[in-house]
C-alpha positions, 0 to 999 in steps of 0.5 A: 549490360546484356546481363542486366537487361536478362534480368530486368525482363525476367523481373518483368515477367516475374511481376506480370505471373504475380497474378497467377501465384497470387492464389498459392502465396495466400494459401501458404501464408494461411496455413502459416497462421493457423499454428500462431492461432492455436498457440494464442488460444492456449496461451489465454486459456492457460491465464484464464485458468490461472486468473481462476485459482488466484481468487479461489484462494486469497492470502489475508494479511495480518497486520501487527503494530507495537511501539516501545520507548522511542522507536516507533515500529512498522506494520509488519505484514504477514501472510497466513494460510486460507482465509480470516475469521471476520472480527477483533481479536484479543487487543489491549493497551499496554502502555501507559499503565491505567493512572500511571504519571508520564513525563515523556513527550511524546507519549508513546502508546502501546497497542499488543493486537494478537490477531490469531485467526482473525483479519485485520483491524485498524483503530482511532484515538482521542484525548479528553473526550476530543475528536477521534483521529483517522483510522489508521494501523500504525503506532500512537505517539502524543506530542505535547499532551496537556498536564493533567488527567488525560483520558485516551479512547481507542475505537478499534474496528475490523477492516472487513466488517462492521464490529467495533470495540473501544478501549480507554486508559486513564494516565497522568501527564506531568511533562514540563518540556514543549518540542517545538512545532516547525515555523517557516522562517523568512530570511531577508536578502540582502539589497545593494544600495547604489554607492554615490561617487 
């Protein structure tokens, strides 16, 4: 018990010399945070550094897009080394042939974008002088076309300026098959009637 009491008292003191070691204890904490400052500069002067790089020299993406028979591909990406030449380059439309008869449906046209240099473009399309759809860079399936003449446009335009070109093919429709639009179904549930005993 008596050692207890040594050392309870040598706390006591302890905590009564704080005052006086409070000044050391500050010091010593203080040169410890100097070396954690120097490496947080670094750190950030590092990222900045590197932050600074990156935008000097974006990677454009050129975007490939073609469709054949029933599959319907994916836009590849593809980076290339520096920067784009703003514009359209060599684009057609490969299917259907100028007045060929189609009998499939969907129709699927096929658009050959040869980008070489230039960046990236996206396109719309319309039947029969129709309303043009949403710029997008995918391929170009036509559900359920009318029979007859059809007239396709394709406005295509550059992603980074404001050049636009429009292509048309004329080509026969003579489908006789409809693929059928989803409708939402109801199906009853069934309701017990109460038996009579």
């Amino acid at each position: 018990m008596e050692a207890l009491r040594k050392k309870f008292s040598s706390f006591k003191r302890g905590v009564k010399e704080f005052h006086t070691k409070k000044p050391q204890l500050e010091f010593f904490t203080a040169l410890l945070t100097i070396p954690v400052l120097l490496t947080v500069i670094i750190l950030n002067l590092n990222n900045l550094r590197g932050n600074q790089d990156k935008s000097a020299t974006p990677t454009p993406v050129v975007i490939t897009q073609t469709a054949k028979d029933d599959e319907i591909n994916q836009a590849q990406t593809t980076p290339t080394q520096g920067p784009c030449e703003p514009g359209i380059g060599e684009i057609s439309i490969d299917s259907p042939e100028e007045n060929e008869n189609v009998s499939d449906n969907p129709v699927m046209v096929d658009i050959n974008y040869k980008a070489g240099d230039f960046c990236a473009v996206v396109w719309s399309y319309r039947i029969n002088n129709g309303r043009y759809s949403d710029y997008d860079d995918r391929s170009i399936a036509l559900y359920n076309p009318p029979n007859g003449d059809i007239k396709f446009d394709l406005r295509v335009k550059s992603v980074v300026n404001s050049e636009q070109k429009t292509l048309t093919r004329n080509f026969i429709y003579s489908g006789s098959s409809q693929i059928p639009t989803p409708t939402p179904t109801v199906t009853p549930t069934p309701t017990s009637t109460p038996q009579v005993q």
